[in-house]
N, CA, C and O atoms as CSV, one atom per row, in Angstrom:
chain,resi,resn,atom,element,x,y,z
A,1,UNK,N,N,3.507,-20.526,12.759
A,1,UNK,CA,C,2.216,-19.953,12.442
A,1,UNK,C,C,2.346,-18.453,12.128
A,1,UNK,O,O,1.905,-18.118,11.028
A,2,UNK,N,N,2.862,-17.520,12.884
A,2,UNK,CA,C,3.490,-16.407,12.700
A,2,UNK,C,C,3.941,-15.887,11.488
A,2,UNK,O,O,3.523,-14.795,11.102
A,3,UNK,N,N,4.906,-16.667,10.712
A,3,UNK,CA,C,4.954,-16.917,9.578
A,3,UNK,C,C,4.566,-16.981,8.808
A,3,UNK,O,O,4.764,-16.172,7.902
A,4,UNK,N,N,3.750,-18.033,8.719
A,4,UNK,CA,C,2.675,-18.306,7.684
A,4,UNK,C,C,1.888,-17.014,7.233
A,4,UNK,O,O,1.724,-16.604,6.084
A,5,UNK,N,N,1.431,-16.463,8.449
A,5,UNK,CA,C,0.614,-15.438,8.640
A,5,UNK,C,C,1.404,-14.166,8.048
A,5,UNK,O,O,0.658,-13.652,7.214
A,6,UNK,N,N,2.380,-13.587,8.124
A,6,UNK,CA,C,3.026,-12.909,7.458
A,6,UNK,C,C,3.330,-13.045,6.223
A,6,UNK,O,O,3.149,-12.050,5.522
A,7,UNK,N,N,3.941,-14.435,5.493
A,7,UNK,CA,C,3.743,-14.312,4.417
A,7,UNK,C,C,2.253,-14.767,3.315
A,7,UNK,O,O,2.177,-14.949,2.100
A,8,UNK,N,N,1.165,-14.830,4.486
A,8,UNK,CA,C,0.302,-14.481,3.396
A,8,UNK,C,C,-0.610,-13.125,3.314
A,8,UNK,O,O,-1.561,-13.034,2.538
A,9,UNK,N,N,-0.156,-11.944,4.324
A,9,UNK,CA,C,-0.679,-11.210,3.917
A,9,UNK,C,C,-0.028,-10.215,2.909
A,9,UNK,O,O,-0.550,-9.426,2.121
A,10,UNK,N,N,1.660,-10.585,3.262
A,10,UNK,CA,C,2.725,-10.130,2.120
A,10,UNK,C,C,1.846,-10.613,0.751
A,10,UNK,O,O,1.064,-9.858,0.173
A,11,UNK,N,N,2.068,-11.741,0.419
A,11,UNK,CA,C,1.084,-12.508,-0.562
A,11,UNK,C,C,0.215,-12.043,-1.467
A,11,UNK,O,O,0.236,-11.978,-2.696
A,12,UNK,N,N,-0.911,-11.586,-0.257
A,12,UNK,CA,C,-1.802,-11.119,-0.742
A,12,UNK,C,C,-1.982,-9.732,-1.108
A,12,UNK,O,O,-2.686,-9.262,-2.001
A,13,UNK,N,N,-1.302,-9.209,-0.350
A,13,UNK,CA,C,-1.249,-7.663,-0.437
A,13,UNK,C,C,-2.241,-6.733,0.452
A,13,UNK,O,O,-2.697,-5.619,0.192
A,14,UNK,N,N,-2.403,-7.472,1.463
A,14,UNK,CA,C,-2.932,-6.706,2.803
A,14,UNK,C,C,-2.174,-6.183,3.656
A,14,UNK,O,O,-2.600,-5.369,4.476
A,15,UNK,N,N,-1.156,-6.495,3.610
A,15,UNK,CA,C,-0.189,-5.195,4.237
A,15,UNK,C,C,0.396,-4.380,3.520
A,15,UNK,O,O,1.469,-3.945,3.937
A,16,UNK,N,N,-0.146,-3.894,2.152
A,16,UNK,CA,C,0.134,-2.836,1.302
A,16,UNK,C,C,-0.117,-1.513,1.946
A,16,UNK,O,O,0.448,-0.476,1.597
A,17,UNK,N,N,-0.770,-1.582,2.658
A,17,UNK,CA,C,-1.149,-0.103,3.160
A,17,UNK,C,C,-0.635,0.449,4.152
A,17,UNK,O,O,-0.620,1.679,4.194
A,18,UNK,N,N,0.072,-0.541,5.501
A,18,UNK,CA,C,1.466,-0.274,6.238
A,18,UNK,C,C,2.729,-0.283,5.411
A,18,UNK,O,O,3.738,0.223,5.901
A,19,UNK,N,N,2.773,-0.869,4.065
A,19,UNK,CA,C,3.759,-0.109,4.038
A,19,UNK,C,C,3.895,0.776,3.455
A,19,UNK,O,O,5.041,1.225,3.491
A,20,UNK,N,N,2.990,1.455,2.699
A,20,UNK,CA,C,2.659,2.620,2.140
A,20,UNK,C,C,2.636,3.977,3.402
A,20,UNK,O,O,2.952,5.128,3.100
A,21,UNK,N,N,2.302,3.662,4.493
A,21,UNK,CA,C,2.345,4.327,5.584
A,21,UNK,C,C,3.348,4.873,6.061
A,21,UNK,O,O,3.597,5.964,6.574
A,22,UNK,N,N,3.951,3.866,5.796
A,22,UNK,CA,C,5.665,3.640,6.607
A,22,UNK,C,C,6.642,4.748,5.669
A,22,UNK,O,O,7.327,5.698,6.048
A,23,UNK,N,N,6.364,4.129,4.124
A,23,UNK,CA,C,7.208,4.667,3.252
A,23,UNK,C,C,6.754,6.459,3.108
A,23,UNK,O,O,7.528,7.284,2.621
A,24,UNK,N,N,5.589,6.748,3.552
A,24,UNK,CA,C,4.577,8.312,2.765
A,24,UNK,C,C,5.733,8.539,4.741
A,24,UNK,O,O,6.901,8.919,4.669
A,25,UNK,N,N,5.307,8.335,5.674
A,25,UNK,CA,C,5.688,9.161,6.772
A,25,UNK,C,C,7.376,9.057,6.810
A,25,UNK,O,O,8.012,9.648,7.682
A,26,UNK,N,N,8.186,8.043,5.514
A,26,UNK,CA,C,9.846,8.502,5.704
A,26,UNK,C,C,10.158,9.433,4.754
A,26,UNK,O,O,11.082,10.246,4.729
A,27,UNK,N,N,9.016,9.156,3.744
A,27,UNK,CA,C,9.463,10.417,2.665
A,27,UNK,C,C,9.327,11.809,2.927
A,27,UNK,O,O,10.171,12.691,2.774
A,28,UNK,N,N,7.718,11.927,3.497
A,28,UNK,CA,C,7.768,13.549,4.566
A,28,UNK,C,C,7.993,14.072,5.499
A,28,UNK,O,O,7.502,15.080,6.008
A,29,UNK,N,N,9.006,13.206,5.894
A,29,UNK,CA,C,9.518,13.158,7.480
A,29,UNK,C,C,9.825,14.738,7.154
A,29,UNK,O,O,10.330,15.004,6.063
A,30,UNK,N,N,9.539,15.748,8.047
A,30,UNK,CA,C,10.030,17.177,7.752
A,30,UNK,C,C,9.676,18.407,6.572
A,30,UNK,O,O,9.902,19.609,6.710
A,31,UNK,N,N,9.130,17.812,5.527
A,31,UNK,CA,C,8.893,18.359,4.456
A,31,UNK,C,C,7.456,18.647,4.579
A,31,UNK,O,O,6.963,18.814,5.694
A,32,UNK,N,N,6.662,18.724,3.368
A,32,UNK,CA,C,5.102,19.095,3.843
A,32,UNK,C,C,4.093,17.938,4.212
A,32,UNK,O,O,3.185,17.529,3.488
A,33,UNK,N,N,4.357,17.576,5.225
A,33,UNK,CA,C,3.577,16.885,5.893
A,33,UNK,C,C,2.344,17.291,5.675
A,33,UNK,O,O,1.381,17.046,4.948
A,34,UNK,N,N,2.695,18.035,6.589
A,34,UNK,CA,C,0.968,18.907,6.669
A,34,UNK,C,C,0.157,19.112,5.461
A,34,UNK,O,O,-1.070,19.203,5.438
A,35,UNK,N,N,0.743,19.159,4.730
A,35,UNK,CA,C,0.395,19.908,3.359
A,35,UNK,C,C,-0.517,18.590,2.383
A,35,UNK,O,O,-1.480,18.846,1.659
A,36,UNK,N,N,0.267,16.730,2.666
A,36,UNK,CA,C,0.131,15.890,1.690
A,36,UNK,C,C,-0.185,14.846,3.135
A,36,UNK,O,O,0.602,14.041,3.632
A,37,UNK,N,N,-1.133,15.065,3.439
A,37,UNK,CA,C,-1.549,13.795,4.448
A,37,UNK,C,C,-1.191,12.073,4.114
A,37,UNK,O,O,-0.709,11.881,2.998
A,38,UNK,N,N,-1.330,11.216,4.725
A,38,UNK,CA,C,-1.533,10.047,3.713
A,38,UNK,C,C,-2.893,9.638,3.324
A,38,UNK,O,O,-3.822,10.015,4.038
A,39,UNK,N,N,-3.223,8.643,1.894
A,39,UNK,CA,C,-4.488,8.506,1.989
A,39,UNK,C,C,-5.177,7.821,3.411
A,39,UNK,O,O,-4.714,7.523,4.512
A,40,UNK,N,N,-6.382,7.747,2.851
A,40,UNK,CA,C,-7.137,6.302,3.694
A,40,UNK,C,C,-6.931,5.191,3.271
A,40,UNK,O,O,-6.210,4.958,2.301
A,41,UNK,N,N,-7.444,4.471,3.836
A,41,UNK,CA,C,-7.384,2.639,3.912
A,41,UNK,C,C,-7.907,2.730,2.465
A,41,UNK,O,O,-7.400,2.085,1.547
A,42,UNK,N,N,-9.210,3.776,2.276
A,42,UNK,CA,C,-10.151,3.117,1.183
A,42,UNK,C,C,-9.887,3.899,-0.347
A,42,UNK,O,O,-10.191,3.632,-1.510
A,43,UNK,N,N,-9.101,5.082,0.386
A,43,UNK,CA,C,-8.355,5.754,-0.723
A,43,UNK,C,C,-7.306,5.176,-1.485
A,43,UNK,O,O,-7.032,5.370,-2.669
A,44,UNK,N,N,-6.495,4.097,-0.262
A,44,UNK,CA,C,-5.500,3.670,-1.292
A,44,UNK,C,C,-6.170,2.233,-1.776
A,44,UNK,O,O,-5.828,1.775,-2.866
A,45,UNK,N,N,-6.930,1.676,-1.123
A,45,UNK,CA,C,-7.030,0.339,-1.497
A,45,UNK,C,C,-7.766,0.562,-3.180
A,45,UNK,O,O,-7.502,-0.173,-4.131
A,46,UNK,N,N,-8.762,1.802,-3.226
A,46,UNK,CA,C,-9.138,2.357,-4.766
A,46,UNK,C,C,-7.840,2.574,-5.634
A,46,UNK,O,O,-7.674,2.103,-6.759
A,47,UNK,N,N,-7.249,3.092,-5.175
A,47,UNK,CA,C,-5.256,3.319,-6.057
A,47,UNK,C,C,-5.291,2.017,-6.299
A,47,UNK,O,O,-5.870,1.632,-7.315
A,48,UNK,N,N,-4.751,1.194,-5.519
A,48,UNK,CA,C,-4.144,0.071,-5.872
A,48,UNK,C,C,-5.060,-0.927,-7.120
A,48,UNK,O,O,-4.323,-1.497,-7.924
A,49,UNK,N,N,-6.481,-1.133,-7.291
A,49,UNK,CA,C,-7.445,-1.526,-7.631
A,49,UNK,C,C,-6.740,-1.070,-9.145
A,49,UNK,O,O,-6.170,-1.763,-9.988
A,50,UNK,N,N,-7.063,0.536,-9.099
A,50,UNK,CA,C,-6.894,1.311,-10.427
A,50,UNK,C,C,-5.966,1.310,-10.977
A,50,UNK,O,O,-5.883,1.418,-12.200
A,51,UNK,N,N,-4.862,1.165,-10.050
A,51,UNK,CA,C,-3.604,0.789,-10.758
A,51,UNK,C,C,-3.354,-0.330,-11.194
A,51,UNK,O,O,-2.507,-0.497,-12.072
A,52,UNK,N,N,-4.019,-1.273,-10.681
A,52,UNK,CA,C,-3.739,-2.813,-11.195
A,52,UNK,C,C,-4.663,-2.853,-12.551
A,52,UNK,O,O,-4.149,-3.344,-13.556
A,53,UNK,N,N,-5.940,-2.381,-12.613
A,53,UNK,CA,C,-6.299,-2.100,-13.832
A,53,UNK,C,C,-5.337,-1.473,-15.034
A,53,UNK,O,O,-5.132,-2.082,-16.084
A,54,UNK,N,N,-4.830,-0.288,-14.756
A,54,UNK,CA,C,-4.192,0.016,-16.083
A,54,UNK,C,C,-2.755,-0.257,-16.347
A,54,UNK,O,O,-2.035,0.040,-17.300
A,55,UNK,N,N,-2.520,-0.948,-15.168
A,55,UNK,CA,C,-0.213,-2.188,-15.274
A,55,UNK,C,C,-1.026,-3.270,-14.756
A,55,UNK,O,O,-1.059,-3.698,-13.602
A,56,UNK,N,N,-1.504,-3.550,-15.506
A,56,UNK,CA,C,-2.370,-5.277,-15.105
A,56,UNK,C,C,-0.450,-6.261,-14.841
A,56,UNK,O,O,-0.345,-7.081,-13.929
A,57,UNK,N,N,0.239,-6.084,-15.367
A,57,UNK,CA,C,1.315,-6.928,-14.880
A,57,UNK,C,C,1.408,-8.326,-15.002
A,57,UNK,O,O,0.996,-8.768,-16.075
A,58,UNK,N,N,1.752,-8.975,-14.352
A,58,UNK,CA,C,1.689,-10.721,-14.641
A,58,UNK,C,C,0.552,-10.873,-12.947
A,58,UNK,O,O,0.686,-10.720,-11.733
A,59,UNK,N,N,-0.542,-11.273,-13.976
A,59,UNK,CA,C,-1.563,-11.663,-13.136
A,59,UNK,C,C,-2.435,-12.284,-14.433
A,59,UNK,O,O,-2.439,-11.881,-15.596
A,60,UNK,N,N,-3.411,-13.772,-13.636
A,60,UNK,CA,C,-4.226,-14.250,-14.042
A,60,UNK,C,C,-4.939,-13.926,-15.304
A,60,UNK,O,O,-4.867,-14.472,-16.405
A,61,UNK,N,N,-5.730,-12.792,-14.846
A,61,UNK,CA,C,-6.815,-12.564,-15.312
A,61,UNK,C,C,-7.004,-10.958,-15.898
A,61,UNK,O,O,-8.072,-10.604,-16.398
């Protein structure tokens, strides 16, 4: 079940934003942190939206 559950939020792309977290706090580990916060939940989930709009990519619709 565990599983399952992991790969469907991989899937879906609801854990886009841990790893965006993960990756923004190894890249500024030391550098300007302070300076380049990470977004919000709703800041990036708008990125991702907008970006899928203009690299639509291999998707549906």
């Amino acid at each position: 079940m565990r599983t399952a559950r992991w790969f469907l939020r991989e899937l879906s792309g609801e854990s886009g934003y841990e790893h965006y977290l993960a990756a923004h706090a190894a890249h500024m580990e030391g550098k300007h942190a302070a300076h380049h916060p990470p977004m919000t939940r709703r800041e990036f989930e708008r990125w991702r939206v907008d970006r899928g709009d203009t690299s639509p990519g291999a998707r549906c619709c």
